[in-house]
C-alpha positions in Angstrom: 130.8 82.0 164.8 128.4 84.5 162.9 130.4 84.7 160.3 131.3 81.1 159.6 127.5 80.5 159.9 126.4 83.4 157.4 129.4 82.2 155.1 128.0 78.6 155.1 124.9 80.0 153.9 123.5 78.9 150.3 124.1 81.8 147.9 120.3 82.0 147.6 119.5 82.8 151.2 122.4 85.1 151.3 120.9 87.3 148.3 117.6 86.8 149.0 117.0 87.3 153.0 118.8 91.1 153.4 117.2 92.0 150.2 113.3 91.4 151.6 114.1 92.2 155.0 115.8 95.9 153.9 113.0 96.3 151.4 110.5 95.1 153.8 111.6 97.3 157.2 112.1 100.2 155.3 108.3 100.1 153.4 107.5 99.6 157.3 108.4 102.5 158.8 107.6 104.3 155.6 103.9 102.9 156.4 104.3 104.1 160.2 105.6 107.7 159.7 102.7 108.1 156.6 99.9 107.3 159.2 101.5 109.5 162.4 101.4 112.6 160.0 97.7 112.6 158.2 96.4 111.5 161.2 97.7 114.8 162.9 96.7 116.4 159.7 93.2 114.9 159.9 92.3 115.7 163.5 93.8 119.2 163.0 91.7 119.5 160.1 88.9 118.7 162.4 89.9 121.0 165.1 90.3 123.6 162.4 86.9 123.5 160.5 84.6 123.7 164.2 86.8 126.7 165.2 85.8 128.7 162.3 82.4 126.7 162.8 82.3 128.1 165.9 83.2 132.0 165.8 80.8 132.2 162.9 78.2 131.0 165.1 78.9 133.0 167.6 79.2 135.8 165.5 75.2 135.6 164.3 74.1 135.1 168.2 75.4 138.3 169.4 71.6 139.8 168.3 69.4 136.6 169.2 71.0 136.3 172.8 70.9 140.6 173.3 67.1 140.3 172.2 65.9 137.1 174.0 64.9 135.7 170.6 65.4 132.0 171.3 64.1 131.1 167.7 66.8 133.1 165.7 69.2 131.2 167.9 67.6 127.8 167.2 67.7 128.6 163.6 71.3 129.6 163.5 72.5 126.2 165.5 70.3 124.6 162.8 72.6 126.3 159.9 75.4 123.7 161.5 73.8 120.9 160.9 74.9 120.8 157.2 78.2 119.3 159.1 77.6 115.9 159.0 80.3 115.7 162.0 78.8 118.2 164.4 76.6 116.1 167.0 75.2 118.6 169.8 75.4 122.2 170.0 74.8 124.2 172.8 74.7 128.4 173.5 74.5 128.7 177.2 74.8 132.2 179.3 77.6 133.4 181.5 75.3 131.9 184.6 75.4 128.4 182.9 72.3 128.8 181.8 71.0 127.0 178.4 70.0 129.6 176.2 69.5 127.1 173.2 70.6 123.8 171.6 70.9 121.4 169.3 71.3 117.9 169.5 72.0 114.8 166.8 73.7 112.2 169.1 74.7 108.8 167.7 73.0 105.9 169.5 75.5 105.5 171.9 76.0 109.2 173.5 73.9 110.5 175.7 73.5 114.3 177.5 74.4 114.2 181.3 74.8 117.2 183.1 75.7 119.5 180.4 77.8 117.2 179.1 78.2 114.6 175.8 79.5 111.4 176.7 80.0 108.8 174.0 80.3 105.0 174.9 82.7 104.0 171.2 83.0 107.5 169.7 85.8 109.9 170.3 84.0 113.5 170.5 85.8 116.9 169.7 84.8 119.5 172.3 85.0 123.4 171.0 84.1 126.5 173.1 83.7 130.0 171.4 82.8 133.3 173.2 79.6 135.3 172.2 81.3 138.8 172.4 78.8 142.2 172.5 81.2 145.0 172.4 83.1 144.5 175.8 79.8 142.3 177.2 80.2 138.5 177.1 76.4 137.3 176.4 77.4 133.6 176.7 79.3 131.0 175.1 78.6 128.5 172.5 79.5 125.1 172.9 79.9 122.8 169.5 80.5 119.0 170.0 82.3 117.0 166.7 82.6 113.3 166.0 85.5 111.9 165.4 84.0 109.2 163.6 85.0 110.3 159.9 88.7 110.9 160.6 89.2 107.6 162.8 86.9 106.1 159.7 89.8 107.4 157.0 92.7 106.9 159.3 91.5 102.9 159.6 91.8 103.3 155.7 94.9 104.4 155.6 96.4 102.3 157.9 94.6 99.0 155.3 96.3 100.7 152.4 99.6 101.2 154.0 99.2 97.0 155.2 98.2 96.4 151.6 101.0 98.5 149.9 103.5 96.9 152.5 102.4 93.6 151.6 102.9 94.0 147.9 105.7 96.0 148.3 107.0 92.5 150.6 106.2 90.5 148.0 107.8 92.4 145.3 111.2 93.0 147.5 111.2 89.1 147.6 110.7 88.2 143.4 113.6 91.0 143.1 115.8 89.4 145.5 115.3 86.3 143.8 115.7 88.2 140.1 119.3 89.7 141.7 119.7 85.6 143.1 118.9 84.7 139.0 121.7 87.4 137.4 124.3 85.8 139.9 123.7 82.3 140.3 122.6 82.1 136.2 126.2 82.3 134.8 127.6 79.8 137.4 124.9 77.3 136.5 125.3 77.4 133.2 128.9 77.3 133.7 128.6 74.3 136.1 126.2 72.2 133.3 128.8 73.0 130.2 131.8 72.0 132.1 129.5 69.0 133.0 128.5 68.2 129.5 132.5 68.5 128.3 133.2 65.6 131.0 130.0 63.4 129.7 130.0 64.3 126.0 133.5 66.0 124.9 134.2 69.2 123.2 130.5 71.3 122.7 130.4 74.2 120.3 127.8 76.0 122.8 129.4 79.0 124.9 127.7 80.6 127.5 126.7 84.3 127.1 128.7 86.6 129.1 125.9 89.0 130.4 128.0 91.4 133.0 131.7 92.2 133.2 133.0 91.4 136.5 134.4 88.3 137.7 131.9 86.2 137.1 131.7 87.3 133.5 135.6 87.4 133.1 135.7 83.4 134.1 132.8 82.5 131.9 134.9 84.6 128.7 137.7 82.5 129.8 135.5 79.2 129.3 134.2 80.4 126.5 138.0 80.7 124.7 138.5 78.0 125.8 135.6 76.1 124.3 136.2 77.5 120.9 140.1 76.8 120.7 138.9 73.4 121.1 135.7 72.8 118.9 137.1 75.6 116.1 137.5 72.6 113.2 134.4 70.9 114.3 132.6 74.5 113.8 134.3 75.0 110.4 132.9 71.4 108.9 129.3 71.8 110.6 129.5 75.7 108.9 130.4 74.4 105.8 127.6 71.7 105.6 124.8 74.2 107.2 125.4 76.4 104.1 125.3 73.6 101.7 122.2 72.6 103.7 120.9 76.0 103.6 121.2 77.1 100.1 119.3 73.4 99.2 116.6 74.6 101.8 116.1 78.2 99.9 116.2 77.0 96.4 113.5 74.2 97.5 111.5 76.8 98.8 111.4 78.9 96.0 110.5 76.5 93.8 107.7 74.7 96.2 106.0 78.9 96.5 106.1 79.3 92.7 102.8 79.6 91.0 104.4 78.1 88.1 105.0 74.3 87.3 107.9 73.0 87.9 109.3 69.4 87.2 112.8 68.3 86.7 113.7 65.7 84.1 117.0 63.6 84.6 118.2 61.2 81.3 115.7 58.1 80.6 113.0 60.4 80.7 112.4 60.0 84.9 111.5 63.1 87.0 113.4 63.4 89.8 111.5 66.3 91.5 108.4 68.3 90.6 106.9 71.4 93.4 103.7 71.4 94.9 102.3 74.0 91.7 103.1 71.0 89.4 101.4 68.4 91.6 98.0 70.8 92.2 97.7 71.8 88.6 98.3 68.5 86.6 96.1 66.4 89.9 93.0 68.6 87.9 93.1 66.8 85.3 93.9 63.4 86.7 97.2 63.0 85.6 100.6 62.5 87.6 103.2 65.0 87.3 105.5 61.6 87.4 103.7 59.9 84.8 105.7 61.3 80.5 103.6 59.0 78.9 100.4 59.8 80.2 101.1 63.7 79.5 102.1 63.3 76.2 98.5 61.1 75.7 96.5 63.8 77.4 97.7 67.3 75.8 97.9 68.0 72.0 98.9 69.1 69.6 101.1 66.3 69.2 103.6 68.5 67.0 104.2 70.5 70.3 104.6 67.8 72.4 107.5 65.9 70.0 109.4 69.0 70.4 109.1 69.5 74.3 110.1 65.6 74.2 113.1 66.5 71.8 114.1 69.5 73.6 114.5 67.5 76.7 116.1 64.5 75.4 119.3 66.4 73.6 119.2 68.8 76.5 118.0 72.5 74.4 116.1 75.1 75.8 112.6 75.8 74.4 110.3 78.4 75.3 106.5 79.6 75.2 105.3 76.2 73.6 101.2 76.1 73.9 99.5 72.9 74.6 95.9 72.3 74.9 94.1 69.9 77.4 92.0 67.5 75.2 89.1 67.0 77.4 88.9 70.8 79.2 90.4 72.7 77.0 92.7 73.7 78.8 95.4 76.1 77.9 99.0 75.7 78.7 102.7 77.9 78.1 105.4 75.3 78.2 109.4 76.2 78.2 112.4 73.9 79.4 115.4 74.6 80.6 118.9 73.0 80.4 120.7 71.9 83.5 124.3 72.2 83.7 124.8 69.2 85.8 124.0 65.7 85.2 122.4 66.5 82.1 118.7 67.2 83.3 116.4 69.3 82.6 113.7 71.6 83.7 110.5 72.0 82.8 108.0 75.0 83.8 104.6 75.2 82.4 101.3 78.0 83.4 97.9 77.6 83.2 96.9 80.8 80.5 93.8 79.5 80.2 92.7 82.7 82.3 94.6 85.0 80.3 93.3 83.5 76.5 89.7 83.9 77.8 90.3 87.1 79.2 91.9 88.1 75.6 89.0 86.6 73.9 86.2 88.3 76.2 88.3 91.6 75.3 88.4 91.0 71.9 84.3 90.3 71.6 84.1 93.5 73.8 86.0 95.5 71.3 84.2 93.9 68.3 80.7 94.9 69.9 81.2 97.9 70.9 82.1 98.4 67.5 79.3 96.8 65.5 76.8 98.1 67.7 73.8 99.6 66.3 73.7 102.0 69.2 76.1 105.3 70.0 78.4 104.4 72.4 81.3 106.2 74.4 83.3 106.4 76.9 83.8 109.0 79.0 86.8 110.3 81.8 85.3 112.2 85.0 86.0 115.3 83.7 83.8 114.2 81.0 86.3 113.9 77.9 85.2 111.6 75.3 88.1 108.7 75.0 86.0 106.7 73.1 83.4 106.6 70.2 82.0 103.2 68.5 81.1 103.3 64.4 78.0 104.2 65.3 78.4 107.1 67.4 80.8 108.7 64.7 78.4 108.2 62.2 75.3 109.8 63.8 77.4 112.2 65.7 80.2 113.2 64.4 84.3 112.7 66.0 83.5 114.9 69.4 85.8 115.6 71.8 83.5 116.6 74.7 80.3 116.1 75.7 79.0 118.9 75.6 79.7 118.6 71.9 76.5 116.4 71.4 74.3 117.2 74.2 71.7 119.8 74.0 72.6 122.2 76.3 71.5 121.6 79.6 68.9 118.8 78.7 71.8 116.4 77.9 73.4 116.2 81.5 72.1 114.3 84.8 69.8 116.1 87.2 70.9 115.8 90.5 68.4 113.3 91.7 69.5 111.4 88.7 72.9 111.7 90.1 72.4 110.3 93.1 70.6 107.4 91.3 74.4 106.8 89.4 76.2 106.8 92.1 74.4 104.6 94.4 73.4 101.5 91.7 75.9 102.3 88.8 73.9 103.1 86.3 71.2 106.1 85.1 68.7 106.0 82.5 66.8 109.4 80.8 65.7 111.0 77.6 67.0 113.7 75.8 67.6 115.7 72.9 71.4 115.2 70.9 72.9 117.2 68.6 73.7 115.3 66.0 76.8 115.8 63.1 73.9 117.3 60.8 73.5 120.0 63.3 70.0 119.1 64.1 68.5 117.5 67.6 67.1 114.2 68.2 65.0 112.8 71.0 67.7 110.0 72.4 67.7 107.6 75.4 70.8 107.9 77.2 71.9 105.4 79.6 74.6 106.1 81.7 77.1 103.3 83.4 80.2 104.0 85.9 83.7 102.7 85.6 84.7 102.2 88.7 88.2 100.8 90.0 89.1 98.3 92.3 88.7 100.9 94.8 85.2 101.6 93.9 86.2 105.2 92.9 84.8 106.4 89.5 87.1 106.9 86.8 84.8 107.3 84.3 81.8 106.6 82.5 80.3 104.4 79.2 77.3 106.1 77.3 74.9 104.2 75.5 72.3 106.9 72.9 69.4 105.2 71.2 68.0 107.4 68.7 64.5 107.6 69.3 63.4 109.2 66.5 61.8 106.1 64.4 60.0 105.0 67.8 58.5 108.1 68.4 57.4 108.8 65.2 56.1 105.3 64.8 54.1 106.0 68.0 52.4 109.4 66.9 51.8 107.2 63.6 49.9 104.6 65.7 47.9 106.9 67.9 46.9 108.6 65.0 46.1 105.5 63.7 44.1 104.5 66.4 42.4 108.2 67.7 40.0 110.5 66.5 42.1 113.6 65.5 39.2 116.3 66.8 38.7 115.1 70.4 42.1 112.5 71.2 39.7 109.6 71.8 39.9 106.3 71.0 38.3 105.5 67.5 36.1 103.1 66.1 38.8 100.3 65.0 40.6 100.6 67.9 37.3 100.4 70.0 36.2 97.3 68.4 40.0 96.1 69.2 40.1 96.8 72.7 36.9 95.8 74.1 37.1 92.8 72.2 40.2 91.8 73.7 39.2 93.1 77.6 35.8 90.6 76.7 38.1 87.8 76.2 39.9 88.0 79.1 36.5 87.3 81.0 35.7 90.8 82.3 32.4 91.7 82.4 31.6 95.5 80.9 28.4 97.6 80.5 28.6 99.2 77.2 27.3 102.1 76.6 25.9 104.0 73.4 25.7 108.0 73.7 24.1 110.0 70.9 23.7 114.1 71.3 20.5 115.4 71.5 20.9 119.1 69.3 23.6 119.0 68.3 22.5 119.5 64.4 21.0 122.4 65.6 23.9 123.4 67.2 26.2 123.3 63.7 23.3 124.8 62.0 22.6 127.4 64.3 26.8 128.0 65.4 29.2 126.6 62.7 31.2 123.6 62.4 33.4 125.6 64.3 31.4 125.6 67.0 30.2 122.2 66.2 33.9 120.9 66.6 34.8 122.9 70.0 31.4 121.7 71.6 32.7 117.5 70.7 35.4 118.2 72.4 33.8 120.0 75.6 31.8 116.6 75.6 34.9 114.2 75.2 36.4 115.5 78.1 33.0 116.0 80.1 32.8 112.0 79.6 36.2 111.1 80.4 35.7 113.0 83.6 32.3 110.8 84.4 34.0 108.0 84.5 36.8 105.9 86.1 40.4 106.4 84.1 40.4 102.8 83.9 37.1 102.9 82.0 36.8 103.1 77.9 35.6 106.2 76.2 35.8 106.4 72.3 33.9 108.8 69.3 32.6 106.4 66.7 31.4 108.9 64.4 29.9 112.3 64.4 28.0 113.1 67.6 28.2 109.5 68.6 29.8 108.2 71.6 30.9 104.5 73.3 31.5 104.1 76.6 32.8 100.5 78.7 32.5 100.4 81.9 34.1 97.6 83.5 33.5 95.4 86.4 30.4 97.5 87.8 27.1 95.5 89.2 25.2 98.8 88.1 26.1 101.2 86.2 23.2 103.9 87.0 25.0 106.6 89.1 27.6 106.5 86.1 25.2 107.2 83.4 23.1 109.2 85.6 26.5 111.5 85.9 27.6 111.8 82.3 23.9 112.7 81.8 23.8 115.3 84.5 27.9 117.1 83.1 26.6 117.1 79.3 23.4 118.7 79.9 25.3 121.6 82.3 26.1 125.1 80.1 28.9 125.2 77.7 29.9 128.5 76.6 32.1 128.5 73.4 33.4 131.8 72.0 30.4 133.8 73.9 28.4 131.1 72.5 26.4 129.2 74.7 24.9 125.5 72.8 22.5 123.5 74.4 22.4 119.8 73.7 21.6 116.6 75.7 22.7 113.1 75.3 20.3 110.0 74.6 22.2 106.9 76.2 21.9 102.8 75.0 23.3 101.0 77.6 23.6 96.8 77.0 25.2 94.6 79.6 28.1 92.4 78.0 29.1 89.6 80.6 32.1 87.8 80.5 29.9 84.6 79.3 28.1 86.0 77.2 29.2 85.2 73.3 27.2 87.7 71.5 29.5 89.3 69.4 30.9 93.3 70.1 29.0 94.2 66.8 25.3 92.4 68.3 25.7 94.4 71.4 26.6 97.5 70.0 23.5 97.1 67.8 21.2 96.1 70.8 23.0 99.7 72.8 22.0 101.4 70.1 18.4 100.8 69.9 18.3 101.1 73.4 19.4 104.5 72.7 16.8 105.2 70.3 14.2 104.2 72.5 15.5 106.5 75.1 15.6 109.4 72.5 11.9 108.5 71.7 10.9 108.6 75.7 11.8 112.4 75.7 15.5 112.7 75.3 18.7 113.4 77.8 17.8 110.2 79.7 18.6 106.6 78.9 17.3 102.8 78.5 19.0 99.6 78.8 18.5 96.7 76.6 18.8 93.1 78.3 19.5 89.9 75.9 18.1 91.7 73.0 14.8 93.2 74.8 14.9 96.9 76.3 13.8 97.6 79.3 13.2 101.3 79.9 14.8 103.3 82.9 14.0 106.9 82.2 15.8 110.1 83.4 14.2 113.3 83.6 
């Protein structure tokens, strides 16, 4: 009766069922024989750790219970109580007599009689001797919680409940995996012989996955299903490769870059690719549409022979046409068909490539007719490159260090650092040029960098700097008095007229020497000249560098000051520096300075030559009042302020 009952079984229960119920037993009494032995383990452990607790105690009493000294023995129970398991400690004599003891009981134990007695805590009780020589002095009694162990072995025994659940659930998916690897082949074998009934002859086998009987009958089906459907298979193979070689050529034509449209007699395109489509919808016109490309390209010679080619069927290649309104450029070629007489047609946009051409061909021609040197160098700092003008002025070099002067001619390291963080480096320096003589250059340094952003080289740009330069010390002489480097009278007049009409408001002032005739007369002109320029830089030094000092002539001086409501403690200054020593080639000059001072507001439209005038007569006054002090004139009046 067992039998027949576990033979009418469904084949699922039948693989499934012992499967989970071996897996399952066996991870249980795995489980059971895990938590018998480290629960012996633990509490021996336990036992184990308040022994040796317990000797060493009772090792340090030996000399607190021989001398009476209850403290010593308090304080070496205390030492325990780094155990967090020890509870109660006791050292009691051979009379049953509490010597000491130590006590830590958990809220439910209590002390009775001598005694620990714990209501839900299991309690470890270990005795040890206290040995002198051959004298017992008493015995020490240490009391241990089993709390922690029972804590950890209730662990273990949620782990092992947990890990025998999983290990449940996983016996029961891999029952039902082994049910799958069985039961898999027969279904499939059951549904194709199904299918053959409803539908005829299928060219679908079933995959023969292990080689016992199961896979031996499904090889047999399998045989037998190709026998049958072997023709059939032949035609569909036939038209699948047909199918797929039409599939691959359409899909290299539709991921072409290039244009593509093909042209059957009577002028009527029969296919064009999604290139053809995207570059032709840019300009509004339909790649199905002749007549409307021959209207919107030219030149019309171009586009007769494209027409002619395709008509009488010839090949034709690298034909230009232009896009009337954009400008566009375009590379046309066709292409015979063997069959049915069409043709193919595949055109690019160059318009790219002809500007790129063009841009490189300006590029040539301006670094060539450039009026300054240019080069290009590699990283190792090989010239590659020279333009016109860099030959001419420097001569065919091969290095750099050809035409640069020495050190002067290469990039600090600061300067460096500027190049390789923003590309490009600008300084001056001297360049040896083919004469064999220097000349002060600015050099400006670019990177060539690749796609990468690594340098692979350089491009030099040298200005010759010689014609500015010279055209400068040509102005400031020009412009400054050669004896002291100040401004002069022209370029006085110049600037304070232009700072006046800006509407600045300035006090001018007008500075004559006091002695200094004497000074020539009594010294030299060569004294005379050393002492102007003690007293140009004594006044540049009184005032503010964005101030004005100039010479106008001789021993006389003007002075703007701009922007000030008063200008006393300036004047009062310049008065105070000029009239300090001087010492000039163990010469010592004495001299003063009379000052003019006139107030030029921004408003005010006297002219520079009226207020010089009025200064100036302010200064004479001043001279006239006793010298080295100074008067100011307002509106053509003076009104004296004296210095002494």
């Amino acid at each position: 009766m067992i039998f027949r009952f576990l033979n009418n079984l469904p084949l699922r229960v039948k693989f499934i069922l012992p499967t989970w119920l071996l897996m399952t037993g066996g991870a249980v009494v795995l489980g059971v024989a895990v938590d018998h032995i480290v629960g012996k383990n633990l509490e021996k452990s336990l036992i184990s750790r308040a022994t040796v607790m317990a000797n060493a105690a009772a090792s340090n009493l030996t000399a607190a219970i021989a001398f009476s000294d209850k403290e010593t023995g308090r304080e070496q129970l205390m030492a325990l109580s780094a155990d967090p398991d020890l509870i109660a400690a006791r050292v009691v004599s051979p009379e049953q007599i509490e010597f000491v003891s130590f006590m830590r009981l958990p809220s439910d134990c209590g002390s009775q009689n001598g005694t620990i007695a714990c209501t839900n805590i299991a309690v470890e009780y270990v005795v040890r001797p206290i040995i002198l020589g051959k004298e017992t002095l008493g015995k020490i009694e240490l009391y241990i919680s089993r709390e922690t162990i029972d804590s950890e072995h209730r662990m273990l025994l949620v782990y092992l409940a947990v890990g025998t659940g999983f290990l449940s659930v996983f016996s029961l998916l891999f029952a039902q995996f082994l049910h799958q690897i069985v039961a898999s082949p027969l279904g499939s074998l059951h549904q194709s012989m199904s299918s053959i009934v409803r539908l005829g002859v299928l060219s679908r086998t079933i995959p023969v996955r292990h080689n016992d009987e199961l896979g031996q009958l499904t090889a047999c089906f399998n045989e037998m299903v190709t026998n049958l459907s072997e023709r059939d298979n032949q035609l569909k193979q036939t038209l699948q490769e047909l199918e797929k070689k039409g599939r691959y050529i359409s899909q290299v034509l539709d991921t072409m870059e290039h244009g593509v449209i093909v042209i059957s007699p009577g002028d009527k395109v029969t296919y064009y690719n999604p290139a053809a489509a995207m570059q032709l919808n840019r300009f509004g016109c339909s790649p199905t549409d002749l007549e409307q490309l021959l209207e919107t390209f030219e030149p019309v010679s171009s586009m007769k022979a494209i027409s002619k080619a395709v008509d009488e069927h010839l090949p034709l290649k690298n034909v230009e046409l232009v896009h009337i309104e954009t400008g566009a450029v375009f590379s046309i070629s066709t292409h015979p068909m063997a069959s049915a007489q069409h043709s193919l047609l595949q055109f690019e946009d160059i318009t790219a490539d002809r500007e790129a051409e063009q841009r490189r061909k300006l590029a040539e021609l301006i670094f060539d007719k450039s009026q300054d040197a240019t080069l290009v160098l590699s990283r190792s700092l090989v010239i590659k490159t020279q333009n016109t003008a860099s030959i001419r002025k420097f001569g065919v070099s091969h290095h750099w260090q050809d035409i640069s002067a020495g050190d002067l001619g290469y990039v600090t390291f600061g300067g460096l650092k500027t190049l390789i963080t923003s590309g490009s480096y600008q300084w001056n320096s001297k360049m040896q040029s083919a004469a064999g003589h220097y000349i002060p250059c600015q050099v400006t340094v670019r990177t060539l960098t690749d796609h990468r952003g690594k340098v692979e080289g350089f491009v030099v740009s040298i200005v010759d700097q010689s014609v500015e330069l010279e055209n400068k010390r040509l102005s400031h002489i020009a412009n400054h008095d050669v004896l002291t480097g100040l401004a002069n009278r022209a370029h006085a007049f110049e600037k304070l007229v232009k700072i006046h009409s800006k509407g600045r408001d300035m006090h001018v002032l007008f500075v004559d020497l006091d002695g200094f005739k004497a000074v020539n007369d009594q010294y030299g002109h060569k004294v005379g000249d050393e002492l102007l320029k003690v007293v140009a830089s004594r006044m540049k030094a009184s005032v503010s560098r964005l101030d004005f000092v100039s010479r106008l002539a001789g021993d006389e001086f003007l002075i703007a000051i701009y922007d000030m409501t008063t200008v006393h403690p300036i004047v009062t200054r310049i008065l105070d520096r000029l009239n300090q020593d001087i010492v000039i080639n163990s010469c010592k000059p004495k001299i003063s300075a009379s000052i003019g001072v006139r107030f030029w507001a921004s408003d005010d439209r006297t002219s520079l030559s009226t207020v010089i005038d009025q200064a100036d007569k302010a200064m004479y006054h001043a001279k006239a009042s006793g010298k080295n002090r100074y008067s100011v004139a307002k509106e053509g009046q003076e009104d004296v302020l004296e210095y002494v």
